[in-house]
C-alpha positions as CSV (number, residue, x, y, z in Angstrom):
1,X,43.7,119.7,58.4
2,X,46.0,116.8,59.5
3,X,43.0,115.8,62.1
4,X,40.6,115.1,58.8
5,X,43.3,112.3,58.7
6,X,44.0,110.7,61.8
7,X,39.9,110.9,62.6
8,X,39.4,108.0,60.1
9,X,42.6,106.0,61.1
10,X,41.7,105.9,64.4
11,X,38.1,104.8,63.8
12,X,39.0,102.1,61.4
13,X,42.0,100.7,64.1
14,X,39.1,101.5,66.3
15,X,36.7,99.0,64.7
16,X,39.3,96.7,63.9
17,X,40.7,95.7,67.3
18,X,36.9,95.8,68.4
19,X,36.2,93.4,65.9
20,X,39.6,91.3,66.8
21,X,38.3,91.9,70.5
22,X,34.8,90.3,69.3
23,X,36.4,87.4,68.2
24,X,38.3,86.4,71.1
25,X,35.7,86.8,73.2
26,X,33.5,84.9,70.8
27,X,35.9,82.3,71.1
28,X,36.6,82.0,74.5
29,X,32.7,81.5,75.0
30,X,32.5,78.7,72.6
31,X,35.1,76.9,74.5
32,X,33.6,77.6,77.5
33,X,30.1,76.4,76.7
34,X,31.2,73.2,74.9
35,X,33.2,72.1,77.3
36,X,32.2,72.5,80.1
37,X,32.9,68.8,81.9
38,X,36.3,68.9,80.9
39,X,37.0,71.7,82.9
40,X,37.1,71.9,86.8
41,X,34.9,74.8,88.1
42,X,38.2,75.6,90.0
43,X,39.5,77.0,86.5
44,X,36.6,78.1,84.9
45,X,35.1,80.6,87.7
46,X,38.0,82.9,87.7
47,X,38.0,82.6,83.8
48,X,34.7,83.9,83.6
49,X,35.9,86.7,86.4
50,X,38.9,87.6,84.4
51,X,36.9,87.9,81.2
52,X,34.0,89.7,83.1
53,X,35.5,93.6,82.3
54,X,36.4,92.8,78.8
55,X,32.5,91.2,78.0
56,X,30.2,92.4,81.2
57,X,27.5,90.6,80.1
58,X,28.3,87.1,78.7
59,X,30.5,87.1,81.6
60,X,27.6,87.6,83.8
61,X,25.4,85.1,81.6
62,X,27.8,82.5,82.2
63,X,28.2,83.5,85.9
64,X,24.7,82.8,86.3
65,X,24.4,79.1,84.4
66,X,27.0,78.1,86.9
67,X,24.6,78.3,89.1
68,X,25.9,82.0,91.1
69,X,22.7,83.6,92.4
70,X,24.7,86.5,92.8
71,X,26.1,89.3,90.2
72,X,29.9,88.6,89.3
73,X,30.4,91.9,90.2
74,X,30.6,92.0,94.1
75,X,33.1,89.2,93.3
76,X,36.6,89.7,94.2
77,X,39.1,89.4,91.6
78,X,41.1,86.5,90.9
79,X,44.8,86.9,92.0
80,X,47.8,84.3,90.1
81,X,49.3,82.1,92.3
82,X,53.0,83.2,92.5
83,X,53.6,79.4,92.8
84,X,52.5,78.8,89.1
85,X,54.2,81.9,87.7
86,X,57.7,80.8,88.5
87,X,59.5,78.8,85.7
88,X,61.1,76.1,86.9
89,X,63.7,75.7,83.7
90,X,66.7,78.5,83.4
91,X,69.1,79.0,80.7
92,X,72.5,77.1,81.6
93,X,75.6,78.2,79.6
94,X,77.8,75.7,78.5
95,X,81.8,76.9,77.8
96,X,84.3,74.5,75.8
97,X,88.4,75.2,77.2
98,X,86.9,78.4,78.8
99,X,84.8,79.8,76.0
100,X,81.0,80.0,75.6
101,X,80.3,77.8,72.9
102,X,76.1,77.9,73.5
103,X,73.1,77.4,75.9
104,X,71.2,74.5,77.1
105,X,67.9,74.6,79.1
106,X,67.3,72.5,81.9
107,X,65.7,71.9,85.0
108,X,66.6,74.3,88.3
109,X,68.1,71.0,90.3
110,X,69.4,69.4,87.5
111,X,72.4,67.4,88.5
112,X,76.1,67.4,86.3
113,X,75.2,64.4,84.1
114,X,71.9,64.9,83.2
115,X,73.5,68.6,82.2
116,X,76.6,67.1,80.4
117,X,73.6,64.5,78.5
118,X,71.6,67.7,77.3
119,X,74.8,69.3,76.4
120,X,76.1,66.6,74.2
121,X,72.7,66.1,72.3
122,X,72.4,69.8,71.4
123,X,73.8,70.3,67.8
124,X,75.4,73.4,68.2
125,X,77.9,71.8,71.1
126,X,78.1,68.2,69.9
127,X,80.9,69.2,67.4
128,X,82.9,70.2,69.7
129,X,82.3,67.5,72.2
130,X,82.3,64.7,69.2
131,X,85.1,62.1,69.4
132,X,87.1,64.2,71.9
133,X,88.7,63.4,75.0
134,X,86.9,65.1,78.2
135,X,89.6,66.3,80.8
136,X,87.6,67.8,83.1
137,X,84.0,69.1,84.1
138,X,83.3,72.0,86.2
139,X,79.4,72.4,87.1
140,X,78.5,75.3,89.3
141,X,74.5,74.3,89.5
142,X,72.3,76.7,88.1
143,X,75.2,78.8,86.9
144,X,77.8,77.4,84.9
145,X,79.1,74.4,83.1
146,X,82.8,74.1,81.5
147,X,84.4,71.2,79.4
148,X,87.7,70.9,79.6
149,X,89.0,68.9,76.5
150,X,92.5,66.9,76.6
151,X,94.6,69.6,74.4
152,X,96.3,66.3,72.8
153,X,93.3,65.6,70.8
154,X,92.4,69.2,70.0
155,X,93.1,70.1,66.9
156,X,95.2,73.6,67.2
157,X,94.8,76.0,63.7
158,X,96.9,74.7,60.7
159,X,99.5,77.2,59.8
């Protein structure tokens, strides 16, 4: 009897992701029609080809008001450009006296002091920078950067 129950769950899920799906696709037209001079035909095509399994035939109604004699479907895919899928930011560490203290993002060729400047203004690592004297810094680029603090000015546990 346990399939009496799932039956109706899965039709109600069923209709409710359709329904979500409606939606999306609703509103993905609407921004395509209204604006269409905003957007190059260079972006919009492959839109319209990515969207073309998931809504056959407003993809193909919109294939055809750009002006395609031709069905969308003996159109090839659109592939991403590996180019545009790389991020060009990474997650840089930051260690104070040798211990990681937090993590800064920043730009693949970013130099030491830019680095050092993004490490300073980040909250978490400004109180232990703050009003100390800087020793040394050791920047491996896109790896690594350590702070070495003058250990006259650093404040050892009260016992």
């Amino acid at each position: 009897m346990p399939q009496f129950f799932f039956l109706p769950l899965s039709f109600s899920k069923l209709v409710l992701v359709s329904s979500f799906c409606s939606f999306i696709v609703s509103s993905i037209v609407c921004f395509l029609l209204f604006q269409w001079d905003k957007h190059p035909r260079k972006i919009i095509e492959p839109f319209v080809l990515l969207l073309s399994p998931y809504a056959p035939h407003m993809a193909e109604e919109l294939w055809f008001r750009m002006g395609h004699s031709n069905s969308l479907a003996y159109e090839s895919f659109p592939e991403a450009d590996p180019a545009y899928l790389k991020d060009s930011t990474i997650v840089l560490p930051i260690q104070i006296n040798g211990k990681t203290r937090g993590t800064i993002q920043v730009e693949e060729g970013c130099s030491e002091e830019e680095a050092f400047r993004l490490a300073s203004l980040d909250e978490k690592l400004s109180k232990f920078i703050d009003g100390k004297t800087i020793k040394k810094r050791i920047y491996v680029p896109g790896k690594i950067m350590n702070i070495i603090l003058d250990r006259q000015n650093v404040k050892v546990g009260a016992k």
